[in-house]
Backbone as a printed PyTorch tensor [residue, N CA C, xyz], in Angstrom:
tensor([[[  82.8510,   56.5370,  -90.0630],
         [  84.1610,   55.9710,  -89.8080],
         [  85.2190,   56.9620,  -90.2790]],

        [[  86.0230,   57.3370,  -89.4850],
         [  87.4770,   57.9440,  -89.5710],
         [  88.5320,   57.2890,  -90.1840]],

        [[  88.6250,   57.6220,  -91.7430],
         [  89.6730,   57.0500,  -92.1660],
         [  90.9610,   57.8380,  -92.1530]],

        [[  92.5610,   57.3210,  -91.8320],
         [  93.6610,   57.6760,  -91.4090],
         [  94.3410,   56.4740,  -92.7860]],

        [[  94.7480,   57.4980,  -93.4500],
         [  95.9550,   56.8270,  -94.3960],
         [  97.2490,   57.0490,  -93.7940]],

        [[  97.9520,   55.8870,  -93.2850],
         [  99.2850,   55.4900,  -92.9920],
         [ 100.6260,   55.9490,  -94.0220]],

        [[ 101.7010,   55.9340,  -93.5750],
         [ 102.6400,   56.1080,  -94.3230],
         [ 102.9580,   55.1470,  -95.4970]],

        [[ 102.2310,   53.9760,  -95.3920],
         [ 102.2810,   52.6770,  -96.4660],
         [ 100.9050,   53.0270,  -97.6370]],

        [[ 101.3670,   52.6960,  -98.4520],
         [  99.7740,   53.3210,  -99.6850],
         [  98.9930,   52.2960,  -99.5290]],

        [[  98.0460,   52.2650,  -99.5450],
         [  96.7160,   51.6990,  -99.2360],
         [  96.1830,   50.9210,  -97.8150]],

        [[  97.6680,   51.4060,  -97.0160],
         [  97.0150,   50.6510,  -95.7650],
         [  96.7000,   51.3130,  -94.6830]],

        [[  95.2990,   51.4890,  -94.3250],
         [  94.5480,   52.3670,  -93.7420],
         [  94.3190,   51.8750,  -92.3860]],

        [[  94.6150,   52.8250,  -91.4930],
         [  93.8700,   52.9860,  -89.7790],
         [  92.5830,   53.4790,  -90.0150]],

        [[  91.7700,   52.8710,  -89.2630],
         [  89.9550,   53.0120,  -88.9270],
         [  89.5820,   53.3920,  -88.1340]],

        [[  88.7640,   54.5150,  -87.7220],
         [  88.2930,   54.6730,  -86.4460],
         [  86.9040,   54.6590,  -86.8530]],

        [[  86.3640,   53.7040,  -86.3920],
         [  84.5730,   53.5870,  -86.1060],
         [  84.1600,   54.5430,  -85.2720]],

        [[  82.8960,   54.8110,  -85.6600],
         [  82.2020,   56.0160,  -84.8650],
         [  81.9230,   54.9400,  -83.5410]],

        [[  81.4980,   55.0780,  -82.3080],
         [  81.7040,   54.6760,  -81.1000],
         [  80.6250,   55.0670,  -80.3240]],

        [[  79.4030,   54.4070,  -80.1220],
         [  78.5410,   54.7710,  -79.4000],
         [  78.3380,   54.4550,  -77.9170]],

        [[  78.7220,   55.4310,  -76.7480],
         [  78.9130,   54.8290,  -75.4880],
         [  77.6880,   55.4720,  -75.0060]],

        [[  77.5710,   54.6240,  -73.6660],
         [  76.6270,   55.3390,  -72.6020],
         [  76.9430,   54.7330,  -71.0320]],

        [[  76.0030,   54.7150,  -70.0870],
         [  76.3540,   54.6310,  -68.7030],
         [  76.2610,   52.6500,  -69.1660]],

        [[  75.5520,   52.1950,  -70.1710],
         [  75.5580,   50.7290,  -69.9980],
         [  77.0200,   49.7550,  -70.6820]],

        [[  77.8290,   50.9630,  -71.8310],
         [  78.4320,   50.1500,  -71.9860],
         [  78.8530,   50.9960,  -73.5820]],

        [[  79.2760,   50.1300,  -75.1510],
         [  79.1940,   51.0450,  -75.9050],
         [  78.7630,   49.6580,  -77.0390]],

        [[  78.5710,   50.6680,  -78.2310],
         [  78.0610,   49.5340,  -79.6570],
         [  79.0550,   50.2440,  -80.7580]],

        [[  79.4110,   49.5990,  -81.1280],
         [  80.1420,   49.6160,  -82.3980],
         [  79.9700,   49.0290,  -83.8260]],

        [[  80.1270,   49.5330,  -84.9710],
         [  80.5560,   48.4530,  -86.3840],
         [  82.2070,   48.5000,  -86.6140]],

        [[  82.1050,   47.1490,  -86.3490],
         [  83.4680,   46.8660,  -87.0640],
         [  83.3070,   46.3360,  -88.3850]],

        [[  82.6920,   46.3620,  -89.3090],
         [  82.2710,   45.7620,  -90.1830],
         [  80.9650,   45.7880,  -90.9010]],

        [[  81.1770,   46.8610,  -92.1160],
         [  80.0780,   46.9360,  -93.2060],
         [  80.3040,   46.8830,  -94.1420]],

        [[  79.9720,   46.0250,  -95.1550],
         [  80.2090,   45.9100,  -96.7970],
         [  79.9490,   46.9780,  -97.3660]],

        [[  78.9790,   47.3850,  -97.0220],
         [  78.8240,   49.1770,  -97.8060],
         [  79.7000,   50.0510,  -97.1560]],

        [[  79.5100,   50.1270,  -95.6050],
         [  80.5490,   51.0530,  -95.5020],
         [  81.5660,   51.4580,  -96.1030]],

        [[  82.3830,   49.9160,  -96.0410],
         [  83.8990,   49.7260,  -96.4420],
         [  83.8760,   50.1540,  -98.2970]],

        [[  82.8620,   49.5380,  -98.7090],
         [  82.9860,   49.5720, -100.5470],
         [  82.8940,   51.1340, -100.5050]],

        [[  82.2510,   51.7280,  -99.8690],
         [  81.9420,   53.2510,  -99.7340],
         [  83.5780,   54.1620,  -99.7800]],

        [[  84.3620,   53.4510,  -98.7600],
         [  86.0120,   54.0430,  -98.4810],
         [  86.5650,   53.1880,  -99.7700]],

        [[  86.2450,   52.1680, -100.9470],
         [  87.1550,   51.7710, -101.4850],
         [  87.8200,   50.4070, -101.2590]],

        [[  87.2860,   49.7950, -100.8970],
         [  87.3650,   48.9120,  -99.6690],
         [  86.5770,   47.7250, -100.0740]],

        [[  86.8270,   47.0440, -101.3190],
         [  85.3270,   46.5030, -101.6050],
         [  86.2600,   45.1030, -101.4280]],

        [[  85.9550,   44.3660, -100.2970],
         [  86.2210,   43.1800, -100.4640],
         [  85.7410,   41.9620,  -99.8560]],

        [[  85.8980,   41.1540,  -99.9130],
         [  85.0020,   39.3320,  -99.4470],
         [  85.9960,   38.7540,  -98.1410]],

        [[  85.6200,   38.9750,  -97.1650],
         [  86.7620,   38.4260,  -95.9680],
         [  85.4850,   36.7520,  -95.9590]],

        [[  86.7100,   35.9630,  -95.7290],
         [  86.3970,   34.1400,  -95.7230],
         [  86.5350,   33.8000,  -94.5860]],

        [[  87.3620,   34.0750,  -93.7360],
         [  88.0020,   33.7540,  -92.6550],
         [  88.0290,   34.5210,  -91.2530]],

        [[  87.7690,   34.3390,  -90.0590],
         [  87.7030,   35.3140,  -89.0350],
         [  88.7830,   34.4840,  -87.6870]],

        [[  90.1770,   35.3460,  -87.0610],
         [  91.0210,   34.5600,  -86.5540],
         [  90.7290,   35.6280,  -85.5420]],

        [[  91.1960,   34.7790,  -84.1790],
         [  91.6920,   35.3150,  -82.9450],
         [  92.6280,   34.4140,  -82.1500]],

        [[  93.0080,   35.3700,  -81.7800],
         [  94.4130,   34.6470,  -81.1860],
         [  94.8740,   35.7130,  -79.5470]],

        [[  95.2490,   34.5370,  -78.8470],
         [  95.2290,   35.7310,  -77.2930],
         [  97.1970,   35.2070,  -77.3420]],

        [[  97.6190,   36.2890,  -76.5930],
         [  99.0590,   36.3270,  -76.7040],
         [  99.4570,   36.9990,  -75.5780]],

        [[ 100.2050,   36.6170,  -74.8330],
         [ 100.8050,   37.4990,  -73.6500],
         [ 102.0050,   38.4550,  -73.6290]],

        [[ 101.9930,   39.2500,  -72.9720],
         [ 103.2360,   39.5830,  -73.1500],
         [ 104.1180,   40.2220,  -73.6830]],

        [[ 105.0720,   41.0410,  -74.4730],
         [ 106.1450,   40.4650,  -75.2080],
         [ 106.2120,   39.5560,  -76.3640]],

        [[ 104.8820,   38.8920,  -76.4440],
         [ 105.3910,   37.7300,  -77.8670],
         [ 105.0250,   38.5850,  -78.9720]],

        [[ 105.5750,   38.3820,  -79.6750],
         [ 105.9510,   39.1730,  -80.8220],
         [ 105.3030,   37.6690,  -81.9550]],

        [[ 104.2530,   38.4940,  -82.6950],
         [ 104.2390,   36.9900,  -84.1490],
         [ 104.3460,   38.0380,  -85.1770]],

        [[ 105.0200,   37.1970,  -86.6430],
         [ 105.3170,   37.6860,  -87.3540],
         [ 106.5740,   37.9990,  -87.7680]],

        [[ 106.8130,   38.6690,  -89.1960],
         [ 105.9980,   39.2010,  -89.8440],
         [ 105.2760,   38.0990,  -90.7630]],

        [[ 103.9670,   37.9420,  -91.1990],
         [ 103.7690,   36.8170,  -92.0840],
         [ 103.1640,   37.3870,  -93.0850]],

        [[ 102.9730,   36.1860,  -94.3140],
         [ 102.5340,   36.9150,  -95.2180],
         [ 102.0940,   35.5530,  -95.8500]],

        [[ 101.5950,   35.3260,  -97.3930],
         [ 101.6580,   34.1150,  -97.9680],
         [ 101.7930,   34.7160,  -99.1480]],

        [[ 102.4540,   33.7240,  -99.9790],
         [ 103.0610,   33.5990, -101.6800],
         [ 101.7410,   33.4000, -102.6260]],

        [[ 100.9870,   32.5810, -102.2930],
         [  99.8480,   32.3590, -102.9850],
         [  98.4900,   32.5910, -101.6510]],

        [[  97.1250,   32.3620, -102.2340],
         [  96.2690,   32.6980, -101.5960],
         [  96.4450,   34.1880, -100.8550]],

        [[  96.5510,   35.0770, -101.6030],
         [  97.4710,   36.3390, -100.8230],
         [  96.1130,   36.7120,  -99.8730]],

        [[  96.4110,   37.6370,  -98.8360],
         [  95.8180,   37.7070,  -97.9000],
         [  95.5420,   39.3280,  -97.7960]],

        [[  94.1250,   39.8650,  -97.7310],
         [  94.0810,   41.2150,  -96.7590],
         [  93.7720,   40.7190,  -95.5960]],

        [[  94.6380,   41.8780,  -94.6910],
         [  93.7370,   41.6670,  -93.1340],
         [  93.1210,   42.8130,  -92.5680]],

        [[  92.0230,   42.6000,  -91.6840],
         [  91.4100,   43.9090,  -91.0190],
         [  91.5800,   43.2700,  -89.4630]],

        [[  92.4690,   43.8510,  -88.9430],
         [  92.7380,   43.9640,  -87.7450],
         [  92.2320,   44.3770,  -86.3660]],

        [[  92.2030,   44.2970,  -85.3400],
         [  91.5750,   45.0000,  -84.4370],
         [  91.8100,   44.0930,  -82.9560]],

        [[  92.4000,   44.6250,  -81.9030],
         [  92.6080,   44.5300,  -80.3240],
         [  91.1850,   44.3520,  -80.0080]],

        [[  90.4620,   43.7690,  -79.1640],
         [  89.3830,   43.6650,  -77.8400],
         [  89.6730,   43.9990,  -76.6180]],

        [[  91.2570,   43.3720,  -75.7940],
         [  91.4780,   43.6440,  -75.0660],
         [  92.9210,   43.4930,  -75.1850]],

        [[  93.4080,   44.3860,  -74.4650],
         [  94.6960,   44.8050,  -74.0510],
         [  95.5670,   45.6640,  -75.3720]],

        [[  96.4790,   45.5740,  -75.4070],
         [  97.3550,   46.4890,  -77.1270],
         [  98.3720,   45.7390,  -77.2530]],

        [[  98.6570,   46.0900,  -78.4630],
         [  99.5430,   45.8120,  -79.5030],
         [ 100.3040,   46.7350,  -80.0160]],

        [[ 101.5710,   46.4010,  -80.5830],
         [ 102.1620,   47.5010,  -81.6390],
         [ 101.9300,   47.0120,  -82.6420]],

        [[ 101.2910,   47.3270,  -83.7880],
         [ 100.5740,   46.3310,  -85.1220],
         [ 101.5540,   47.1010,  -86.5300]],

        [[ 102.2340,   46.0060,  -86.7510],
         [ 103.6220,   46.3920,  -88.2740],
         [ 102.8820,   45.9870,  -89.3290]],

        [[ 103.0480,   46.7450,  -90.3900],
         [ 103.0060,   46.0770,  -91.9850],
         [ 104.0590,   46.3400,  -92.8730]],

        [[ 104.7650,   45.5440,  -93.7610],
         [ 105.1880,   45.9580,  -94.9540],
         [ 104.9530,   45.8260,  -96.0340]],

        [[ 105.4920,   46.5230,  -96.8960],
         [ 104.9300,   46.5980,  -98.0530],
         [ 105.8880,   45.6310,  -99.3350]],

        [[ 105.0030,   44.7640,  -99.4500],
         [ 105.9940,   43.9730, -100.2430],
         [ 105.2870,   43.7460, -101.6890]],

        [[ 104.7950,   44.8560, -102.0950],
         [ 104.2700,   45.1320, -103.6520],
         [ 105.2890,   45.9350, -103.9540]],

        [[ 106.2720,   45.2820, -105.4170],
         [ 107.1310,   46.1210, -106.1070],
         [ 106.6980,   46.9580, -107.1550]],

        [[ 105.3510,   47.3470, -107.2960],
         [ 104.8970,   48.2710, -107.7800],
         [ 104.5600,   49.5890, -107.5150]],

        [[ 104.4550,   49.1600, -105.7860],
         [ 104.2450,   50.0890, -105.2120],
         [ 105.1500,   51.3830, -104.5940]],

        [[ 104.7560,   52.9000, -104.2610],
         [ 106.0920,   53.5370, -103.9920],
         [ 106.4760,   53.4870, -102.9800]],

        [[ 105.8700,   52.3370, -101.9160],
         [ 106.3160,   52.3120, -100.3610],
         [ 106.6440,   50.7060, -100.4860]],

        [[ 107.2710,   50.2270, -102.2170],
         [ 107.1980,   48.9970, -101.2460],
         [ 108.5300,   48.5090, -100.6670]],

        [[ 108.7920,   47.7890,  -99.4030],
         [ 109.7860,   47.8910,  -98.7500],
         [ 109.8350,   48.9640,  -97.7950]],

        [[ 109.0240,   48.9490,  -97.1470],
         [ 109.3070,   50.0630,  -96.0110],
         [ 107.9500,   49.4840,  -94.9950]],

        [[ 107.6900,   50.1000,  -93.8280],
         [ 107.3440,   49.7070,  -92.8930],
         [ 106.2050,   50.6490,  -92.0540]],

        [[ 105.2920,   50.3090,  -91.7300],
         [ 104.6230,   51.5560,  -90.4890],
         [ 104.0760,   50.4130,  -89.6280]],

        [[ 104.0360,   51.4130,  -88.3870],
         [ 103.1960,   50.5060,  -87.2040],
         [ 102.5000,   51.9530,  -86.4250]],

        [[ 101.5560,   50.7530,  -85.8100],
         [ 100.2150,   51.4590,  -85.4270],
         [  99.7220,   50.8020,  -84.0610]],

        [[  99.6260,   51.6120,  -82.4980],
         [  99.1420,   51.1920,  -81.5840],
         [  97.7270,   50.7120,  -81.5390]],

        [[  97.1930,   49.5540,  -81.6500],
         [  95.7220,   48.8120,  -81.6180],
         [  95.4670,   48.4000,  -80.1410]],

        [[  94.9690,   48.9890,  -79.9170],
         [  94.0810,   48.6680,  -78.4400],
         [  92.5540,   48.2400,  -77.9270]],

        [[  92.2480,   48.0440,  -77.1490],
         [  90.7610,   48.3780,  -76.6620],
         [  90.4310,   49.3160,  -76.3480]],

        [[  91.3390,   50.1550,  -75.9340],
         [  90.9040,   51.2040,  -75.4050],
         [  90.7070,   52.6300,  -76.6280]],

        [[  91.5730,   52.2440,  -77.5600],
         [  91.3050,   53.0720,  -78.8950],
         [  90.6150,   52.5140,  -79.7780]],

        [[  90.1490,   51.4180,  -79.4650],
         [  89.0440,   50.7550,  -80.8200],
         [  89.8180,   50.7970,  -81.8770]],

        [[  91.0130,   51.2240,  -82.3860],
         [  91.5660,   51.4020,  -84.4580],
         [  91.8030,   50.4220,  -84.6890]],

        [[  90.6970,   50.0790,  -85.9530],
         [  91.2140,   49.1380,  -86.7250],
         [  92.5240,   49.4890,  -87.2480]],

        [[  92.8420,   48.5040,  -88.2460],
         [  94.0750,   48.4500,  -88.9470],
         [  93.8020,   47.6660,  -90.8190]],

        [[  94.0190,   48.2330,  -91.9000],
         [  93.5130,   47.4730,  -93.1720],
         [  95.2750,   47.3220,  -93.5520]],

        [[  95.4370,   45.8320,  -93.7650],
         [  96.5750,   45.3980,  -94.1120],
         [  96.4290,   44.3800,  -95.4620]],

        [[  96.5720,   45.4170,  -96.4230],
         [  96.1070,   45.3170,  -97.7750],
         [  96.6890,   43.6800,  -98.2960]],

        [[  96.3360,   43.0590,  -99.4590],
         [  97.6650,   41.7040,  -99.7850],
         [  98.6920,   42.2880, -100.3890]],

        [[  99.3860,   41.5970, -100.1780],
         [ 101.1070,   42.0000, -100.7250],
         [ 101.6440,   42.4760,  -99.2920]],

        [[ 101.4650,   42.3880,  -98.6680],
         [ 101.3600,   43.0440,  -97.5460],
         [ 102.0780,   41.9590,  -96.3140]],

        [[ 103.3880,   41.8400,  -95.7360],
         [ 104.0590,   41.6270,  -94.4960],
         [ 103.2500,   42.1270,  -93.3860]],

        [[ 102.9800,   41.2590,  -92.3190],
         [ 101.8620,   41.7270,  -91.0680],
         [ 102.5710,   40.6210,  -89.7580]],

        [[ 102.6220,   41.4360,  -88.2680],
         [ 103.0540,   41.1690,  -87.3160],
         [ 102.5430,   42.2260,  -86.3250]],

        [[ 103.0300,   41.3340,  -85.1280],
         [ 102.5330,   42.2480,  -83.7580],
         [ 103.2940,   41.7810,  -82.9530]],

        [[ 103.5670,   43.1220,  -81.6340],
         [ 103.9350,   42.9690,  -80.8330],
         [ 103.2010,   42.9740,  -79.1860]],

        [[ 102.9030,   42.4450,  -78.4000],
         [ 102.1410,   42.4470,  -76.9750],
         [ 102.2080,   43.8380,  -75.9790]],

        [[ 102.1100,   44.5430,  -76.0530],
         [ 102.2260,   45.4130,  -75.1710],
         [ 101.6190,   45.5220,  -73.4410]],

        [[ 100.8000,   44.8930,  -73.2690],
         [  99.9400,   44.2290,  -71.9500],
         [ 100.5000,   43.1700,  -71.4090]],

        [[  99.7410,   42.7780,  -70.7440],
         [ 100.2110,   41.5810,  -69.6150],
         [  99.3580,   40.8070,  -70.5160]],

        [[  98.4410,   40.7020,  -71.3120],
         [  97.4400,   39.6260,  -72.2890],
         [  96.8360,   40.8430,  -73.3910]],

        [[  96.8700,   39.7810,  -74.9110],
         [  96.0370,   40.8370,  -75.7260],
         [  95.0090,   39.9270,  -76.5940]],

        [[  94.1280,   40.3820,  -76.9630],
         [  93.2340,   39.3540,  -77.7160],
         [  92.9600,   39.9210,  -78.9740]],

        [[  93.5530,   39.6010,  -80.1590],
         [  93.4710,   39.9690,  -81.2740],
         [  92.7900,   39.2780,  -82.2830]],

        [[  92.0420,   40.1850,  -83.4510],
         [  91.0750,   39.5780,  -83.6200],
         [  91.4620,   40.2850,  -85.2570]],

        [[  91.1130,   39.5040,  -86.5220],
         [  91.7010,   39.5730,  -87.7120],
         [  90.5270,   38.8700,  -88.8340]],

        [[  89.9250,   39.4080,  -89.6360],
         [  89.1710,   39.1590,  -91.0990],
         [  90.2030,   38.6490,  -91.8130]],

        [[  90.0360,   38.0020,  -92.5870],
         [  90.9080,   37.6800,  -93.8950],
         [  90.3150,   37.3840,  -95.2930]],

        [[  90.7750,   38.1310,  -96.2860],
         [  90.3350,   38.1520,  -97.2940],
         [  90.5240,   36.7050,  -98.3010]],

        [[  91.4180,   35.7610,  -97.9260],
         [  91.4020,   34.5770,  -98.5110],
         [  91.7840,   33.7410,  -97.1020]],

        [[  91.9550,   32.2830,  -97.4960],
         [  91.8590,   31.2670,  -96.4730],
         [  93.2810,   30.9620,  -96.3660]],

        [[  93.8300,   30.6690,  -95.0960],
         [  95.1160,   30.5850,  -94.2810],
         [  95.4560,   28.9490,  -95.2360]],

        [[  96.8810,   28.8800,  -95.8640],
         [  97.2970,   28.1620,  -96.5780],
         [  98.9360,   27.8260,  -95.6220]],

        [[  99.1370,   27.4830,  -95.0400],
         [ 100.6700,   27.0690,  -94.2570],
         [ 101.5790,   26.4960,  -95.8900]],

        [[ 101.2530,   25.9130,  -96.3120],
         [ 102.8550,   25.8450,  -97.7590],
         [ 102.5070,   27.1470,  -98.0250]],

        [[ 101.9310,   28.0480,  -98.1200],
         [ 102.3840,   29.1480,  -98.8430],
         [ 102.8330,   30.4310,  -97.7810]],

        [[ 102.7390,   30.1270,  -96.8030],
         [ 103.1880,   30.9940,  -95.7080],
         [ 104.3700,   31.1370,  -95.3200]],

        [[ 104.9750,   32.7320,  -95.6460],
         [ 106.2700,   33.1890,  -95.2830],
         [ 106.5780,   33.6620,  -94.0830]],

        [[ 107.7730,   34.0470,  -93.4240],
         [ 107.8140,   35.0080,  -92.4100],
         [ 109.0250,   35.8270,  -92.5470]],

        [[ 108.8830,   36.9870,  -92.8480],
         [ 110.2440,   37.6930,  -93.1660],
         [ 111.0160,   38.2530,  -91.3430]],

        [[ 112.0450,   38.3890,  -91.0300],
         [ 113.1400,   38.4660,  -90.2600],
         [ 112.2510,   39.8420,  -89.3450]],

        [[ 111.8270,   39.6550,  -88.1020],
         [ 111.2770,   40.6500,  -87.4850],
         [ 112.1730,   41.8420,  -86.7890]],

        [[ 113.5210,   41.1720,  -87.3330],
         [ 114.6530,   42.2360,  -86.5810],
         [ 115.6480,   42.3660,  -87.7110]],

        [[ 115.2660,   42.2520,  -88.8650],
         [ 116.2450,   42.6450,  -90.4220],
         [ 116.6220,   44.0920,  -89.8860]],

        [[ 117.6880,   44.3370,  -89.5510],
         [ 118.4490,   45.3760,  -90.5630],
         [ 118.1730,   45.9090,  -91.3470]],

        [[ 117.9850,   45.7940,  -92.5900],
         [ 117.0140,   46.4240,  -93.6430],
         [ 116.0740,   47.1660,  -93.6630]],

        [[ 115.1090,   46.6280,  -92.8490],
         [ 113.6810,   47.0750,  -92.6890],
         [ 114.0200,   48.0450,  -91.4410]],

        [[ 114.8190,   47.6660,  -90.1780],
         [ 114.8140,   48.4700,  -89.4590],
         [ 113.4930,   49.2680,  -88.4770]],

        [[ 112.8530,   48.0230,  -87.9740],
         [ 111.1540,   48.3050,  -87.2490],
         [ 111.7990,   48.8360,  -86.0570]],

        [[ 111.2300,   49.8280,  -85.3440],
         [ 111.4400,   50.8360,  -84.2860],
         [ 110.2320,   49.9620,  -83.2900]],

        [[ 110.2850,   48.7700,  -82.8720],
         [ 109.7040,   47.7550,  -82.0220],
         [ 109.8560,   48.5550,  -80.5250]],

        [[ 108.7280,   48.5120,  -79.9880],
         [ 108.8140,   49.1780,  -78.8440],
         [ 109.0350,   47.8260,  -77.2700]],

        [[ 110.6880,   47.9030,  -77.6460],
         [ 111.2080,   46.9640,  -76.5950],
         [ 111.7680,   47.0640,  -75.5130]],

        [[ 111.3720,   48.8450,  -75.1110],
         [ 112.6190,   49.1310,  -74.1490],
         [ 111.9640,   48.5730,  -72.5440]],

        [[ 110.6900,   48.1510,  -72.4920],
         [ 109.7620,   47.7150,  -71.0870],
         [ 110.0180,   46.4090,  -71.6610]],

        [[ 110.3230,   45.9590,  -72.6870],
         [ 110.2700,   44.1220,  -72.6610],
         [ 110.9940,   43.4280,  -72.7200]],

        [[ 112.2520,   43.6690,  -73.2470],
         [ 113.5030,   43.1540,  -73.5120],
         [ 113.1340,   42.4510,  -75.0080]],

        [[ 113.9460,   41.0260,  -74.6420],
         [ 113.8270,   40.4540,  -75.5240],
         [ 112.5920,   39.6540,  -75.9200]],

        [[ 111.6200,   39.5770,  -77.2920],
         [ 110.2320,   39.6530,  -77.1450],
         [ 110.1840,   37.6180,  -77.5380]],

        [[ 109.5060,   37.1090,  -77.1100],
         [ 108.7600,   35.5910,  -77.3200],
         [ 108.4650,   35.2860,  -79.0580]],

        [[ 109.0060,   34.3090,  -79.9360],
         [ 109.2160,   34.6200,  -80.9240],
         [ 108.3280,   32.2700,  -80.5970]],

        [[ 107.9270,   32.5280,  -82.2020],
         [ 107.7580,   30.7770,  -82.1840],
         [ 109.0740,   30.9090,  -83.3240]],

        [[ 109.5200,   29.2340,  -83.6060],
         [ 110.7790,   29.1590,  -84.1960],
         [ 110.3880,   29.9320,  -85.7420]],

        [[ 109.4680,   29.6590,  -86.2620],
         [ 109.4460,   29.7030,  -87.8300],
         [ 109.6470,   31.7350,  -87.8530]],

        [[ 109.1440,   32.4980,  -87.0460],
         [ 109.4970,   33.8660,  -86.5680],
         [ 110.8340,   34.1990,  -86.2270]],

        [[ 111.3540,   33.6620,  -85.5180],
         [ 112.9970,   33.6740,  -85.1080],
         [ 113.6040,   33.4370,  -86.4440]],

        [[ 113.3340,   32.6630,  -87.2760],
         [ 114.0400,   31.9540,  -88.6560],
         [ 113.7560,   32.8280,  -89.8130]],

        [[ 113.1570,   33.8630,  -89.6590],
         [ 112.5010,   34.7220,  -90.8500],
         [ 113.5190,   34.8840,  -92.0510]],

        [[ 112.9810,   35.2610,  -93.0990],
         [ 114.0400,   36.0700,  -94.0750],
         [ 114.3270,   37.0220,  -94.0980]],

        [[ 115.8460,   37.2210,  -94.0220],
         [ 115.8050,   39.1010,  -94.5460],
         [ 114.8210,   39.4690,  -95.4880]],

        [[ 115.0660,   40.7160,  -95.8360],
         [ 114.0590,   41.5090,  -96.3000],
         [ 114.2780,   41.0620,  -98.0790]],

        [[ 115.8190,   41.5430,  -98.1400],
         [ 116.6980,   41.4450,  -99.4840],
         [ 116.3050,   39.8160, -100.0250]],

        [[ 116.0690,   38.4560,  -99.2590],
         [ 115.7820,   37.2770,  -99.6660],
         [ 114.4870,   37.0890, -100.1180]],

        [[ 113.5490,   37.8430,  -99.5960],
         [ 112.4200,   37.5090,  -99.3980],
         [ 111.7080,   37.1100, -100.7910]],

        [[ 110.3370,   36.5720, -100.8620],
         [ 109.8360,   36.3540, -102.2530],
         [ 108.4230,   37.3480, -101.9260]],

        [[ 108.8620,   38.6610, -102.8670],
         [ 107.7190,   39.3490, -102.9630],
         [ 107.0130,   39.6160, -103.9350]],

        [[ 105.8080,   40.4140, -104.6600],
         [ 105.1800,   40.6030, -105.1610],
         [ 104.8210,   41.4060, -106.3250]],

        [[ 104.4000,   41.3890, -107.7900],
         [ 104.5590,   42.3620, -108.6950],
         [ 103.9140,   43.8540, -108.4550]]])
């Protein structure tokens, strides 16, 4: 596996080695040794997918308690995949990277906890598919402002216009309100 450290500290792009042939290809997305091997040593509880068309944009989310890693990854179609960094310990925290996730590039994405996470649709349909290191808690789930000022995400909107938001996404917090992390 090809590890790619991002401009955010500890949150890593993946490239799995990729075995194709005339029938098709095999992949690991997922080894406990592997991963403990990169540093990586952790217990995912939870496995989400979610198909999205379009333009819809979810995110950014995060939760206050039950904090969350995610390991990310497209099947079909792409994404523009954001994280921020909302560890104030950290020297990136408050700042932002994004990363094209596709099928057609296989990259994962490791979106450490403390960690703001969203996507944008880039296809006509995308099917995204997400590990989680603790279990999805809604009272403790935030969504910070996907178009703050502050943060300033370079969202690739110029083919989409304006992107499909659910209300609690539209309602986000600035960046400056937000409740983040030691």
């Amino acid at each position: 596996m090809k590890v790619i450290q991002s401009t955010l500290k500890d949150a890593l792009i993946l490239e799995p080695k990729v075995f194709g042939d005339a029938r098709g290809f095999f992949m690991e997305s997922w080894n406990r040794r592997t991963f403990a091997q990169l540093g990586m040593d952790v217990d995912f509880v939870q496995d989400n997918h979610s198909r999205s068309q379009r333009g819809v944009l979810r995110g950014l989310h995060y939760q206050t308690q039950q904090i969350q890693g995610k390991l990310v990854r497209v099947v079909a179609g792409a994404v523009f995949d954001v994280a921020v960094d909302l560890r104030q310990s950290s020297p990136t925290f408050r700042q932002w990277t994004g990363v094209e996730l596709s099928a057609e590039n296989q990259r994962m994405f490791w979106v450490p906890p403390g960690f703001a996470h969203g996507f944008l649709v880039l296809t006509e349909t995308a099917d995204f598919l997400y590990k989680a290191t603790d279990f999805y808690a809604p009272e403790h789930e935030r969504a910070l402002l996907w178009n703050d000022p502050d943060l300033a995400i370079d969202w690739p909107l110029a083919d989409i216009g304006t992107p499909t938001l659910a209300a609690k996404d539209a309602a986000g917090t600035p960046l400056r309100l937000a409740e983040v992390f030691a």
